[in-house]
N, C-alpha and C positions, 0 to 999 in steps of 0.2 A: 887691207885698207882700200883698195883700189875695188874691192867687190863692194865694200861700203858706199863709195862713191857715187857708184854707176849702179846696183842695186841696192838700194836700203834694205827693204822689205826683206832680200834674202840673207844677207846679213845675219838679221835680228833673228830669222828662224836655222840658220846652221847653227846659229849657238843656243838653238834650243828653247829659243824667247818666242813663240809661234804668234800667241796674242799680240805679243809688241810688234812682232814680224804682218800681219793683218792690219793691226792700226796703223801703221808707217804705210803698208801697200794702199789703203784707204787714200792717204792723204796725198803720196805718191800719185797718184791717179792722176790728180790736176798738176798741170802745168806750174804754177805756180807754186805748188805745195812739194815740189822735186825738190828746192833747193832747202826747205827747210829740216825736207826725209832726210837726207844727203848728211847736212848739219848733226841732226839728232846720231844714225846711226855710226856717224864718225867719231863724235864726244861719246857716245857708249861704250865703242868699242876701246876706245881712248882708259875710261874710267875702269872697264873689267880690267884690263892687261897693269892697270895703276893697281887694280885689288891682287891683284895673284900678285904682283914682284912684292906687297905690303906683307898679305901672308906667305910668302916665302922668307921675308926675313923676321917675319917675328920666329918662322918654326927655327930657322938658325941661332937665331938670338937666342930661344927656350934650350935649344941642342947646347949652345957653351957654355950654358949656366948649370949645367950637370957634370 
């Protein structure tokens, strides 16, 4: 979270998002464009870790229905 904060741009490209990790570094650039990077790579990061706990329990939910 804390690497999202203070670097966006690298964020986006540890997890492999290289293009989003560029366009975030673009915008990152300006001064003023810091705190929107900052925003975006936090809600992302926010949104994958919401997707993996969702498929984790749909695979448990499928696992006790057998």
């Amino acid at each position: 979270m804390l690497l999202a904060i203070l670097l966006p741009f690298l964020s986006f490209i540890i997890r492999g998002k290289v293009l989003t990790g560029i366009i975030c570094l673009i915008l990152q650039i300006t001064l003023i464009g810091w705190l929107p990077a900052a925003i975006w790579a936090v809600l992302s990061l926010n949104n994958e870790r919401a997707d993996n706990r969702n498929k984790e329990l749909i695979r448990a939910m499928r696992q006790n229905q057998r």
